[in-house]
N, C-alpha and C positions, 0 to 999 in steps of 0.2 A: 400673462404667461399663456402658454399654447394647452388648449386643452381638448382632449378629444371624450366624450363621454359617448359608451353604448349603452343599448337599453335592446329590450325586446326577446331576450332570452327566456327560458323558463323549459318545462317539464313539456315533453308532446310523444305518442304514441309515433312508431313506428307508421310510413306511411303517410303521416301530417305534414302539416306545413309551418313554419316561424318567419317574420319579419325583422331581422334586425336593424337597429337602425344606428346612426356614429356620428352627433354632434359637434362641431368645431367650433372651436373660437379662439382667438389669439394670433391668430396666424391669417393670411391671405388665403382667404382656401380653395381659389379656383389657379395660385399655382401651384398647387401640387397635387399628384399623383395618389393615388388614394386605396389602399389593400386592407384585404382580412387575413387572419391568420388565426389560427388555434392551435391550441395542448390540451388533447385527449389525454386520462388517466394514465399515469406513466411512460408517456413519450415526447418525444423533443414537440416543439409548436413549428408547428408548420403553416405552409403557405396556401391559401384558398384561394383567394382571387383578387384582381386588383381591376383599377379602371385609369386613365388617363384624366388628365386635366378637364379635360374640356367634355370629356367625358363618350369620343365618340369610337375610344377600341379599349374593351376589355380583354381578359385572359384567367386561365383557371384550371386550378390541378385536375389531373386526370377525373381525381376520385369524385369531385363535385360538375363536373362537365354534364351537360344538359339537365341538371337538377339545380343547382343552385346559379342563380344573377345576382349579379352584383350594378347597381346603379349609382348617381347622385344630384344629386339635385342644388347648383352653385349658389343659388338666390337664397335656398336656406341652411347651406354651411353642412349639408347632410349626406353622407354616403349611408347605402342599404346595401343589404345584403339579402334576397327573397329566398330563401332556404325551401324545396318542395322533396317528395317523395325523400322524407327524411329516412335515416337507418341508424341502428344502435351504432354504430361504428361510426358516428358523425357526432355522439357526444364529446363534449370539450369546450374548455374555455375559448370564446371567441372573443378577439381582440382585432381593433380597426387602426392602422396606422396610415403616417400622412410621409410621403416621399419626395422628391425635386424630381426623382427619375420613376419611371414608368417600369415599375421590377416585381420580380417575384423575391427578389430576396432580402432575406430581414434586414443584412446592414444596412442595405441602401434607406431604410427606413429612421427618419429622425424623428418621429415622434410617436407616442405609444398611447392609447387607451387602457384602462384599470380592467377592463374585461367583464362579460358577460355569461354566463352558464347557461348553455344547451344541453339537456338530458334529453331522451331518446328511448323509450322504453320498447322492449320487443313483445 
C-alpha cells in the first residue's frame, strides 16, 4: 500500500530554519506530483507548495513565497520542504501529499501523509 511518511518537524525559534522531509513507497513516485499542506491551530489545512513530477516547476502560497522551497529528490522517493526565516504564524501540522496533476488543491490529492508538527515560537 502507498505510504507517504514525514519527519523533520519539531519546535524552532522564530527566525530559524526546519528541513522537512516526505518518504514514499508504494507507489511510482516519479509520476506524481508532490505538495505540502498544513492546519495551523483552528483553521482549515491549507496549501504551501507543491513541485511537478519531474521536478522542474514548483509553486507556493503567497504566505511561504521566498521563504520556504519545496524539492525532490526521485532516486530516493523523497519530497522536502526547506522551511527558512520561520514565523509563529507558520506553526501547524504539515502534511506531504502525492497527486497525478500538478495542483494547489487538496482534491486533486490522492494520497495523504499522517503529518508532522512545526511550532514556532516568538
Amino acid at each position: 500500500q502507498v505510504q507517504l511518511v514525514e519527519s523533520g518537524g519539531g519546535l524552532v525559534q522564530a527566525g530559524g530554519s526546519l528541513r522537512l522531509s516526505c518518504a514514499a513507497s508504494g507507489l511510482t513516485f516519479n509520476s506524481y506530483a508532490m505538495g505540502w499542506f498544513r492546519q495551523g491551530p483552528g483553521k482549515e489545512r491549507e496549501f504551501v507548495a507543491a513541485i511537478k513530477r519531474s521536478g522542474g516547476f514548483t509553486r507556493y502560497a503567497d504566505s511561504v513565497k521566498g521563504r520556504f522551497t519545496i524539492s525532490r529528490d526521485n532516486a530516493k522517493n523523497t519530497v522536502y520542504l526547506q522551511m527558512n526565516s520561520l514565523k509563529p504564524e507558520d506553526t501547524a501540522v504539515y502534511y506531504c501529499a502525492a497527486a497525478m496533476t500538478y495542483s494547489g488543491r487538496q482534491e486533486d490529492y490522492d494520497y495523504w501523509g499522517q503529518g508532522t508538527q512545526v511550532t514556532v515560537s516568538s
